[in-house]
C-alpha positions as CSV (number, residue, x, y, z in Angstrom):
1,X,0.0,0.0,0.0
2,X,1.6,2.8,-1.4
3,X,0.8,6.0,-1.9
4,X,1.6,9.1,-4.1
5,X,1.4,11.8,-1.6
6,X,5.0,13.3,-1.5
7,X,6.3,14.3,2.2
8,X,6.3,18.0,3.1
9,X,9.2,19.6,2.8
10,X,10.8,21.5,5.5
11,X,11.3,25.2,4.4
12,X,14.8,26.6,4.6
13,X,15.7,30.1,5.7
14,X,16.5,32.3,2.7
15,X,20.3,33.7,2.9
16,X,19.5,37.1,3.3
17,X,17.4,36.3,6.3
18,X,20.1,33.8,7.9
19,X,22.5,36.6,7.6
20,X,20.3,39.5,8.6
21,X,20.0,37.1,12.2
22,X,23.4,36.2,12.4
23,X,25.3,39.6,12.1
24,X,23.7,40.7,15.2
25,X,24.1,38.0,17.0
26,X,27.9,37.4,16.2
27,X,28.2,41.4,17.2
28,X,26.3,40.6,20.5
29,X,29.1,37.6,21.0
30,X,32.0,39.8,20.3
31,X,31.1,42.6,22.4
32,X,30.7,40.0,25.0
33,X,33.9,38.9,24.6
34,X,35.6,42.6,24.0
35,X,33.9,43.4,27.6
36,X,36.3,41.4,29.0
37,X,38.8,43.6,28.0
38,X,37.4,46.0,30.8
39,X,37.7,43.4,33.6
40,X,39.3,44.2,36.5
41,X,38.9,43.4,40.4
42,X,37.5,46.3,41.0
43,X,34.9,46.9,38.4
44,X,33.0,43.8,38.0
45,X,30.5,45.6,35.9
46,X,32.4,44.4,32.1
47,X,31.7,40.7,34.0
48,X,27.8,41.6,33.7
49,X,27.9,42.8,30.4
50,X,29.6,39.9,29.2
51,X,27.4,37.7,31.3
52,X,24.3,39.5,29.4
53,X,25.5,39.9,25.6
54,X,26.4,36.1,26.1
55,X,23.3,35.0,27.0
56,X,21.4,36.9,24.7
57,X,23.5,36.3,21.8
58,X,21.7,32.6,22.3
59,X,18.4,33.7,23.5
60,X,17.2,35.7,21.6
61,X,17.8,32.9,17.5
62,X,16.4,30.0,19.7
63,X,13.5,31.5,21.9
64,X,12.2,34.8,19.9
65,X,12.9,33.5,16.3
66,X,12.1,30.3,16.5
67,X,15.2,28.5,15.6
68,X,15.3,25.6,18.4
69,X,11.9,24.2,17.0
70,X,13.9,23.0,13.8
71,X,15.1,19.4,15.5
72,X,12.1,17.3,15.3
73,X,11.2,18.4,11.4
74,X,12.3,15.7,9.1
C-alpha cells in the first residue's frame, strides 16, 4: 500500500534572512567577549555585560525567532 502523496518539505531560511540574524548576534558575541577587555577586580560591571550579551546572543535565535523548533522536522 503505497501512496503518491509526497512528504512536506521543510522550508529553509532564505540567505538574506540567515544573515540579517546572524550579524547581530555574532556582534552581541564579540562585544561579550571585548567586555572582558574591561575586567578588572575592582569593576565587575564588564563581568555583567559579558554575562548579558552572552546569553542573549543565544536567546534571543532559539527562543524569539524560533530557531530551536527545527530538531524534530524531518
Amino acid at each position: 500500500m503505497s501512496s503518491n502523496t509526497t512528504p512536506s518539505r521543510r522550508v529553509e531560511n532564505s540567505l538574506g534572512s540567515s544573515i540579517a540574524l546572524f550579524v547581530p548576534m555574532m556582534v552581541l558575541f564579540l562585544g561579550a567577549i571585548y567586555s572582558l577587555a574591561f575586567l578588572t577586580l575592582e569593576n565587575v560591571w564588564p563581568m555583567a555585560v559579558c554575562l548579558v550579551l552572552f546569553a542573549l546572543s543565544f536567546w534571543i535565535p532559539q527562543t524569539l525567532m524560533g530557531r530551536s523548533d527545527s530538531a524534530g522536522e524531518n
